[in-house]
C-alpha positions as CSV (number, residue, x, y, z in Angstrom):
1,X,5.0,28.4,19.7
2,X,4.6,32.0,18.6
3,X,1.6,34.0,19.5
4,X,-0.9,33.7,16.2
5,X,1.0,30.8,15.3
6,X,-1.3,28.3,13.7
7,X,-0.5,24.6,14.4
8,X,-1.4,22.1,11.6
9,X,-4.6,19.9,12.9
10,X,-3.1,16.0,13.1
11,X,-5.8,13.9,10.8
12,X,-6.1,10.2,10.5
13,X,-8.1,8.4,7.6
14,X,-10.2,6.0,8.7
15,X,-11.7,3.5,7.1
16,X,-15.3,2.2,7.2
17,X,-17.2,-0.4,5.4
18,X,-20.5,-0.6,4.9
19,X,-23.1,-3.3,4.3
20,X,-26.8,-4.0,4.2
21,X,-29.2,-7.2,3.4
22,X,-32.4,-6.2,5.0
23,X,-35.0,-3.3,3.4
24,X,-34.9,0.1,5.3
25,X,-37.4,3.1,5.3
26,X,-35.0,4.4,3.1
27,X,-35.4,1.1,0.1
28,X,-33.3,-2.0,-0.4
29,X,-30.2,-2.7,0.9
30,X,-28.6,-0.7,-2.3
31,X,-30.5,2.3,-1.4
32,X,-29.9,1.9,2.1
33,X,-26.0,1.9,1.7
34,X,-26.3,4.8,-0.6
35,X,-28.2,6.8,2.4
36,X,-25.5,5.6,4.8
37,X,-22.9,7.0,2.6
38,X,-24.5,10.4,2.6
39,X,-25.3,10.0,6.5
40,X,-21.4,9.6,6.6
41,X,-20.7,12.8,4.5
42,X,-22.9,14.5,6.8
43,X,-21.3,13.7,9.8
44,X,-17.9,13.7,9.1
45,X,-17.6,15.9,6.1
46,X,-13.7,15.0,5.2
47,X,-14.6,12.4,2.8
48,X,-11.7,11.5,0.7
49,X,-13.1,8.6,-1.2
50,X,-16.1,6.1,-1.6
51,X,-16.0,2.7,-3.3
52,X,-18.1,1.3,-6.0
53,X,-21.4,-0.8,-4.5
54,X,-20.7,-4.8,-4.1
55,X,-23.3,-7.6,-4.0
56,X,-21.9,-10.5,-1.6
57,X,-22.7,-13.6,-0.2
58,X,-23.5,-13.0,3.7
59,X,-21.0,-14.5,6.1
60,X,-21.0,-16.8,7.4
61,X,-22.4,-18.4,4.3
62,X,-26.1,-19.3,4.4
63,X,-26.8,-16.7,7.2
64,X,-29.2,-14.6,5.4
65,X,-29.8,-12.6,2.0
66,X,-26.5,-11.5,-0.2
67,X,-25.3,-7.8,1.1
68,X,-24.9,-5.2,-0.7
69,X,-21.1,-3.6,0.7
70,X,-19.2,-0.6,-0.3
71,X,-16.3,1.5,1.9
72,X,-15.5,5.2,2.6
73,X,-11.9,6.6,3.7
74,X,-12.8,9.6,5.9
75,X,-10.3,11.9,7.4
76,X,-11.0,12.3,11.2
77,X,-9.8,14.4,13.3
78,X,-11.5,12.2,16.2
79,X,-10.2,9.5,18.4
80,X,-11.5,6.0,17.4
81,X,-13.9,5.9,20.4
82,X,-15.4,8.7,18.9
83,X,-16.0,7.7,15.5
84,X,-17.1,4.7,16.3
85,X,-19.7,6.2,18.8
86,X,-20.4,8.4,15.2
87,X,-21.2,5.4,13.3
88,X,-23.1,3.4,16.0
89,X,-25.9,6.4,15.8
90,X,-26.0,6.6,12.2
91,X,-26.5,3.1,12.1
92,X,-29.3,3.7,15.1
93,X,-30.9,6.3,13.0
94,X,-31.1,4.1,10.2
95,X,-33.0,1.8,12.2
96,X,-30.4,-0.7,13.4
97,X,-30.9,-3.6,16.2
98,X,-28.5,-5.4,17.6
99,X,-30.4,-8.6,18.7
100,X,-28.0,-11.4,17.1
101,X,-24.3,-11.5,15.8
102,X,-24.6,-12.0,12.2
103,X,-28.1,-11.7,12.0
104,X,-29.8,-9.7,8.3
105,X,-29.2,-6.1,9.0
106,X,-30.3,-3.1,7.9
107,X,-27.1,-0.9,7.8
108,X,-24.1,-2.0,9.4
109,X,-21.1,0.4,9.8
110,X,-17.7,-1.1,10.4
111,X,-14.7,1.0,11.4
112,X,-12.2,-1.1,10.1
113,X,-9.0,1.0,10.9
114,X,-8.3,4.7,11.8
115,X,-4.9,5.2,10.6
116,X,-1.8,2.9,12.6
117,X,-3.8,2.7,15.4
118,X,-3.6,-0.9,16.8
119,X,-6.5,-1.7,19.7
120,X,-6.5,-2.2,22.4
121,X,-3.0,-3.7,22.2
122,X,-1.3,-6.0,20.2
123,X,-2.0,-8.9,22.3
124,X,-5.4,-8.7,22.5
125,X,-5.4,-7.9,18.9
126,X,-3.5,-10.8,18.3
127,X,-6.2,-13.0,20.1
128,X,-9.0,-11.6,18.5
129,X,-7.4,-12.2,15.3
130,X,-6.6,-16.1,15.9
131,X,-10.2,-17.0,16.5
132,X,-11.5,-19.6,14.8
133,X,-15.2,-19.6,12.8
134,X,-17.0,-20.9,15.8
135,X,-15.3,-18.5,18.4
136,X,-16.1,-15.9,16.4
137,X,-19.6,-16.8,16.0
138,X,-19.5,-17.5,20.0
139,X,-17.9,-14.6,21.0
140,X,-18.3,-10.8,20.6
141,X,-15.5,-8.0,22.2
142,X,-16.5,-5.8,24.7
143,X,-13.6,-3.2,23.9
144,X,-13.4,-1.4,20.3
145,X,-9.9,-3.7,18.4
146,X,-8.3,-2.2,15.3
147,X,-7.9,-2.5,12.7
148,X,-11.0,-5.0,12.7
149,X,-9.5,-8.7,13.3
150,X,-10.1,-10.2,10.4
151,X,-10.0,-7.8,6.9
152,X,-7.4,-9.9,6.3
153,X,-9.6,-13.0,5.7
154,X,-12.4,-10.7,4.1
155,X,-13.2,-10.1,0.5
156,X,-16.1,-8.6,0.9
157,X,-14.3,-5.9,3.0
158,X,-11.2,-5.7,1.1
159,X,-12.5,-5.6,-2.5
160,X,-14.2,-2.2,-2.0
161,X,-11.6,-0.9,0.4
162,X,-9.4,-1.6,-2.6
163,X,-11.1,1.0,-4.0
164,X,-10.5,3.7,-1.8
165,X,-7.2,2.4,-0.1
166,X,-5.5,0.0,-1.8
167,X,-1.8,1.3,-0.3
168,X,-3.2,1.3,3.1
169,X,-0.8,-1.0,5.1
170,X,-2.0,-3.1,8.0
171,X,0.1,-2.0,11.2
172,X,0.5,-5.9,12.4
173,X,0.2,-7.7,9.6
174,X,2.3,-5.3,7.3
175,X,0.2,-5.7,4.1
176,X,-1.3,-3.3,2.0
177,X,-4.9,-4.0,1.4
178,X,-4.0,-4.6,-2.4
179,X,-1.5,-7.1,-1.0
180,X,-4.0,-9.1,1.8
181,X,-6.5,-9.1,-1.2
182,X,-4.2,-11.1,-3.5
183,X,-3.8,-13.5,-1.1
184,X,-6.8,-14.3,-0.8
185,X,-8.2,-17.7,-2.5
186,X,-9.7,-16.8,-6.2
187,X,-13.0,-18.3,-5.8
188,X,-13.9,-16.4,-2.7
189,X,-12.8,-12.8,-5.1
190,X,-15.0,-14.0,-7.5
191,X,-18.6,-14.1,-5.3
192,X,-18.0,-10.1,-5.3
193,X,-19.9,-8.9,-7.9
194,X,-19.8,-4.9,-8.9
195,X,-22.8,-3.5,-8.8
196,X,-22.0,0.1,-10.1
């Protein structure tokens, strides 16, 4: 490298999903996405796009109010233990708890890949991703996997991450997100409503 010579920075897009069902300081769970939308733009700044809002069913079904989801591609130039750590305290700030898996939640921030980035290895993320409804609702990792397990299984994920990636292409499964949403069953497309 030459002296002054400026090295391009190496980015990776990541993608988050959000989702609320429970009323915030901020309003409903529609207002409450909105604000973590802006609380993302805030603190990451490189936002290269944002989904239309979603109403959906909360999973598993019956346990709580429908959500209200959306997703953001974000170019980071942070590791995926850092943006994670990010999205943990916006969801803090917003008033997040963490006092049962799948419980209503106020704002819930999912980092569901940061570019080819597979976590923490492909076995593991192999494992995580073969668990069945009741070892998921059993079982919680201690370790941060990516891309998230099961947005492959997901409409409520993939339907607005369509909107903002839909050429992004799993690293294991080798599907675009376009692709892993047309797989899905037709029925479980059609609980997403569009909200705006």
């Amino acid at each position: 490298m030459k002296t002054g010579e400026v090295l391009p920075q190496i980015r990776s897009v990541a993608l988050v999903a959000l989702g609320s069902n429970r009323t915030s300081d901020h309003g409903d769970p529609t207002e409450t996405v909105r604000k973590g939308i802006l609380s993302l733009v805030e603190n990451f700044q490189a936002i290269r796009a944002v989904s239309s809002l979603y109403r959906t069913p909360a999973f598993p079904p019956g346990s709580g109010p429908d959500f209200v989801n959306a997703a953001v591609a974000i170019e980071v130039e942070e590791p995926p233990e850092i943006v994670i750590e990010k999205l943990h305290k916006i969801e803090e700030n917003m008033g997040r708890t963490r006092d049962a898996r799948w419980e209503p939640r106020i704002l819930d921030l999912d980092l569901v890949a940061h570019g080819d980035h597979v976590l923490p290895d492909a076995a593991k993320h192999a494992r995580w991703r073969d668990l069945s409804l009741d070892q998921q609702m059993a079982q919680a990792p201690e370790e941060l996997i990516l891309p998230h397990p099961r947005v492959q299984e997901r409409a409520f994920v993939l339907v607005p991450l369509a909107d903002v990636a839909p050429d992004w292409k799993h690293p294991v499964l080798g599907l675009t997100v376009s692709e892993m949403l047309a797989a899905l069953p037709q029925a479980q497309k059609e609980e997403i409503v569009r909200l705006e």
